[in-house]
C-alpha positions in Angstrom: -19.7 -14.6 -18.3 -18.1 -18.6 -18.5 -15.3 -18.1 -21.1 -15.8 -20.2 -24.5 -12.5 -22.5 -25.5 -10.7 -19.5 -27.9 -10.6 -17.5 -24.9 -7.7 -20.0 -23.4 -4.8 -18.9 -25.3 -2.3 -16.5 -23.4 -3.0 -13.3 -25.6 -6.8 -13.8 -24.6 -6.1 -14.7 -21.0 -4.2 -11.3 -20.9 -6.4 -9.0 -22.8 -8.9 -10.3 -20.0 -6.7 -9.3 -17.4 -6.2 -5.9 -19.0 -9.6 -5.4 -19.2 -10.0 -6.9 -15.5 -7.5 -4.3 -14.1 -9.1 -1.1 -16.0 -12.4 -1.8 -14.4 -10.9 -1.8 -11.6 -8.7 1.3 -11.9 -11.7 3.4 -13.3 -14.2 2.9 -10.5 -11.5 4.1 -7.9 -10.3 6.3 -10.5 -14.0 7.9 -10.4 -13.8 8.8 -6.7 -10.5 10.3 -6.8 -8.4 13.4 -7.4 -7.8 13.9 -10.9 -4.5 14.3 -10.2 -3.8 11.0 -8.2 -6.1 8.9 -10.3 -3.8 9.8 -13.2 -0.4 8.8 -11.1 -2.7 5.6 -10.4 -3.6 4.7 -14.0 -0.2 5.3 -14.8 0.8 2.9 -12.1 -1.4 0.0 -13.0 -1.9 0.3 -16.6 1.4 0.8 -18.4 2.1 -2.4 -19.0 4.0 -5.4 -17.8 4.3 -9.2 -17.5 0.8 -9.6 -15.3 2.9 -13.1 -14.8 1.0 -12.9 -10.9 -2.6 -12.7 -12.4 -2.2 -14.9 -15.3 -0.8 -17.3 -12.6 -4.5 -16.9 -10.5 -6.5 -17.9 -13.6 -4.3 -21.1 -14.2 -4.6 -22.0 -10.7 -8.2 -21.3 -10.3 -8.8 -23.3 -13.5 -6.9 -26.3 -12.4 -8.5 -26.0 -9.3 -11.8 -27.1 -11.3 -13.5 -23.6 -11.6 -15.5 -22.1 -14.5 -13.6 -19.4 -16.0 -15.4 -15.5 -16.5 -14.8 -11.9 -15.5 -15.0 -12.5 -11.9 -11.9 -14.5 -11.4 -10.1 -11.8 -14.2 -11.2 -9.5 -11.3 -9.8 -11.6 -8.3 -6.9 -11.5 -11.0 -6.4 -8.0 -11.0 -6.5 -7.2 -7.0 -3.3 -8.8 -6.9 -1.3 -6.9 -10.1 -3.0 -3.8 -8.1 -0.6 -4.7 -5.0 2.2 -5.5 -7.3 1.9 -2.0 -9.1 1.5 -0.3 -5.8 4.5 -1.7 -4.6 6.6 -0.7 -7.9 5.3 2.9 -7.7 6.9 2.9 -3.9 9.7 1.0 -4.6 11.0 3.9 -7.1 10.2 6.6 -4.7 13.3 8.9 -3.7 13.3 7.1 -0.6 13.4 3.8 -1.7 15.5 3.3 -5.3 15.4 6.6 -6.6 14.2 5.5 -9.8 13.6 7.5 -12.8 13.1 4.9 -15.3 10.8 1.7 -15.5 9.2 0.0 -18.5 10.9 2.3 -20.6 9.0 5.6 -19.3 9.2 8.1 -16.4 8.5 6.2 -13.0 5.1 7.4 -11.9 6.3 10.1 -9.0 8.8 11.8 -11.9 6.1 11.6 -14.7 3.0 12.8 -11.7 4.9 14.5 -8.5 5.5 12.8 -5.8 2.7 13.0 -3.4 0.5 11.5 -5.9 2.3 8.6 -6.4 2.6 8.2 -3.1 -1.1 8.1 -2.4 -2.1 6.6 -5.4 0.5 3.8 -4.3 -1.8 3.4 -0.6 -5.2 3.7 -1.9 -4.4 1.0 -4.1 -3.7 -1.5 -0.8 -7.6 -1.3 0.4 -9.3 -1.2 -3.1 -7.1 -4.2 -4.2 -8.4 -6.1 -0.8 -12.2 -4.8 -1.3 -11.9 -6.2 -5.0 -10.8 -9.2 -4.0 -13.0 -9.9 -1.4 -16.1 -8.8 -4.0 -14.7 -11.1 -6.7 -14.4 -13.9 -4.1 -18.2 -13.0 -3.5 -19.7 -13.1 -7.3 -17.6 -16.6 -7.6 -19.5 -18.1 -5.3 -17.6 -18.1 -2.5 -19.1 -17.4 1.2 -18.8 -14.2 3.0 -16.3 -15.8 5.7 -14.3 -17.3 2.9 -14.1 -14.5 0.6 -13.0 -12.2 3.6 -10.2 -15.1 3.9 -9.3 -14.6 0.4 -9.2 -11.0 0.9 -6.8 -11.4 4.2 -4.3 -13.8 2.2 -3.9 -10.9 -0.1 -3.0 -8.1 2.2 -1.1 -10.9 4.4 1.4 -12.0 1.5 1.6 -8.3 0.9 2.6 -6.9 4.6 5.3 -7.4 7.0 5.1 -11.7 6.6 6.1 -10.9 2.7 6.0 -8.9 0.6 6.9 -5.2 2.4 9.2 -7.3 5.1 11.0 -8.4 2.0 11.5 -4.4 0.4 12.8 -4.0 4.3 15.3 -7.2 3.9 16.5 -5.4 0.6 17.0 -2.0 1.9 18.7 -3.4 4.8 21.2 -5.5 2.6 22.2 -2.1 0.6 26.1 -2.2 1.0 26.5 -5.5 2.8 27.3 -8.9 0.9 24.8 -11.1 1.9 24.8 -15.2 1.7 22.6 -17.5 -0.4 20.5 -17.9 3.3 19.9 -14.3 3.5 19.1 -13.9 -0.1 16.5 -16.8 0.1 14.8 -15.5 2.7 14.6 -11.5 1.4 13.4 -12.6 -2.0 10.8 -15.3 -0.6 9.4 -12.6 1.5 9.7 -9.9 -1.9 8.7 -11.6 -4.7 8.0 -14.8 -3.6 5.0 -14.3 -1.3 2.8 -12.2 -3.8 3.6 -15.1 -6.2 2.6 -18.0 -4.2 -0.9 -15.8 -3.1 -2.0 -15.3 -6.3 -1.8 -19.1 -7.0 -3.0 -20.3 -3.4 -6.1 -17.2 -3.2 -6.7 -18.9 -7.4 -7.2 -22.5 -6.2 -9.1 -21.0 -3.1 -11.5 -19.2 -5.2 -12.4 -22.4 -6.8 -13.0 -24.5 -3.5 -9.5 -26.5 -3.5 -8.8 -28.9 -0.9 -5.7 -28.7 1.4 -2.9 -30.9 -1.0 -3.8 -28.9 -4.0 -3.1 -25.7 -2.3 0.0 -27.2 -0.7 1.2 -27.7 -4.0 0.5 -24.8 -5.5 2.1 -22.7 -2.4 5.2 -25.1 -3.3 5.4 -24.3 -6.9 4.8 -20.8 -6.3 7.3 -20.1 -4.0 10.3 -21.9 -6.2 8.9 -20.0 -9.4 9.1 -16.8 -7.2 12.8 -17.3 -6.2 13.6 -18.2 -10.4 11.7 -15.1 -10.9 13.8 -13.3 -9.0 17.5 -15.2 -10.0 16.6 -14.4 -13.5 16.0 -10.6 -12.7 19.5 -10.9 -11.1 20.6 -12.3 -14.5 19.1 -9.9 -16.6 20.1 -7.2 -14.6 23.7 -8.2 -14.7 23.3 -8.7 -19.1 21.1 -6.6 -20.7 21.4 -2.8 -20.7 18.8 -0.4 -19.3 17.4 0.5 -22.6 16.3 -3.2 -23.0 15.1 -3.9 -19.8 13.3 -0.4 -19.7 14.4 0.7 -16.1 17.3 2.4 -14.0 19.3 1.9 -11.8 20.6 -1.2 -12.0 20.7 -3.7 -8.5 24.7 -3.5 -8.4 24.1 0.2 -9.0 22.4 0.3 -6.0 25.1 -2.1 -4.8 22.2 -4.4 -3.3 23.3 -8.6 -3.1 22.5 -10.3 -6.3 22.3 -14.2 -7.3 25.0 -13.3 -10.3 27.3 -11.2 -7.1 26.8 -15.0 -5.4 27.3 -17.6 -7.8 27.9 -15.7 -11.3 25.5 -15.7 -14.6 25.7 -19.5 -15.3 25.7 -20.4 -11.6 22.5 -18.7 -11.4 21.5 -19.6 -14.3 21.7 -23.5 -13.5 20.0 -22.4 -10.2 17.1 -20.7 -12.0 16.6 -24.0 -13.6 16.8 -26.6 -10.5 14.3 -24.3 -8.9 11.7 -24.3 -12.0 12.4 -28.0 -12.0 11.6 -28.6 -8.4 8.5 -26.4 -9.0 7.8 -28.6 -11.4 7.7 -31.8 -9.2 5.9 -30.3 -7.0 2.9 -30.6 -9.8 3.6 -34.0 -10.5 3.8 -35.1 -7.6 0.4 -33.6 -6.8 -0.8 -35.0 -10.3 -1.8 -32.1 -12.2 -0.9 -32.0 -15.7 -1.2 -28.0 -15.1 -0.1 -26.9 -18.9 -0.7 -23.5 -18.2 1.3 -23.2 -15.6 3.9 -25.1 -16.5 4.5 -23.0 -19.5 4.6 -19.6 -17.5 7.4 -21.6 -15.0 9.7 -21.8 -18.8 8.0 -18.3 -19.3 9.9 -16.9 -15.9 13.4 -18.2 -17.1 13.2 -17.5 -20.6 12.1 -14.1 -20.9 14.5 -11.2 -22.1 13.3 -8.4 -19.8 
């Protein structure tokens, strides 16, 4: 299905997603435990910002491809990683969590072993949903398993989980803008960057426009992340929807580095070098320039 010109604005583009990612949750959903398939849907389908697969579809369509449900579904294996790796991050052994999104975290709302494994059997489904999206978009068998790979590898021990080990690590211990850097550009960053990078790759996009888009991805990831540090430091738990708190957890912050309007300027500089990066690749890139403001102006 090529999308028609209303389906463009952001409420379509995530209604699409949302209906990407329940495909994809009810045909692992159908050959799985009743009991982890409901910690699963939980996990995936509660809600959020989707800011990683909304970020694909821009890429992919300023990377020149046609937009329809397959890409929605190359969307949606990489919000699967992200929810997998929110349902372990609130384990007990990780944050301890009981709150997120305003509801019960998945392992105090299902039991613990089933968030636990419906946090792992979301890592290979995501990986086999990318690679079969990658297929039906008309990308090769070698190059849709390369699509597939990016995935797992921005979400393994070179990112994203290297990252959650950086942050556990840095529990108790006041670490420098260096360290910081590097912890949240393995985190968040990563995933981020992947989802534009395995967008523009799904379309066919030369070297320099995936250069870019790695480049912007990785400052947007890092603004991301400073503006969680700000929001985390302002708002109270009933707005943001989750507990604890970073400085409950006494983990390093940007705000514990440079204060709120330090890192507020900081978010900024880093959206605005994103930014450049665009330009200075020549894409006009509206969409994703407005989800760059999006990641610094959002109240939760």
């Amino acid at each position: 299905m090529t999308e028609h010109s209303g389906a463009r604005s952001p409420e379509a583009r995530l209604e699409q997603v949302e209906s990407a990612l329940a495909r994809s949750v009810d045909a692992l959903a159908s050959a799985t435990p009743p009991v982890v398939a409901a910690a699963m849907r939980d996990g995936v389908l509660s809600g959020g910002k989707r800011i990683r697969p909304l970020l694909l579809v821009a890429a992919y369509e300023e990377a020149g491809g046609d937009i329809g449900d397959p890409v929605f579904d190359l969307a949606a294996s990489v919000e699967m990683i992200h929810a997998y790796s929110l349902i372990h991050d609130d384990l007990p052994c990780m944050d301890a969590a009981p709150l997120r999104r305003g509801s019960p975290t998945v392992h105090v709302a299902h039991g613990l072993r089933p968030a636990t494994a419906a946090g792992v059997l979301l890592i290979p489904w995501a990986a086999a949903r990318a690679y079969e999206s990658s297929v039906a978009l008309g990308r090769s068998d070698r190059k849709a398993r390369k699509i597939a790979a990016h995935l797992l590898e921005a979400a393994g021990a070179g990112g994203m989980i290297g990252g959650q080990a950086l942050d556990l690590l840095g529990e108790k211990r006041s670490l420098e803008e260096p360290d910081l850097v590097e912890l949240h550009a393995l985190k968040t960053g990563a995933l981020l960057a992947a989802a534009l990078e395995m967008g523009a790759m799904a379309a066919g996009a030369g070297s320099a426009l995936l250069a870019a888009l790695g480049s912007f991805g990785r400052d947007i990831g890092l603004a991301f992340q400073v503006t969680d540090d700000m929001l985390d430091a302002t708002a109270t738990s009933e707005v943001l929807g989750k507990r604890p708190s970073d400085s409950e957890r006494d983990k390093s912050t940007y705000v514990a580095l440079m204060g709120v309007e330090g890192a507020r300027a900081h978010a900024l500089r880093l959206v605005e070098r994103a930014l450049a990066a665009l330009d200075a690749a020549g894409l006009n890139a509206r969409q994703l320039r407005r989800l760059a403001r999006f990641v610094i102006g959002r109240s939760r």
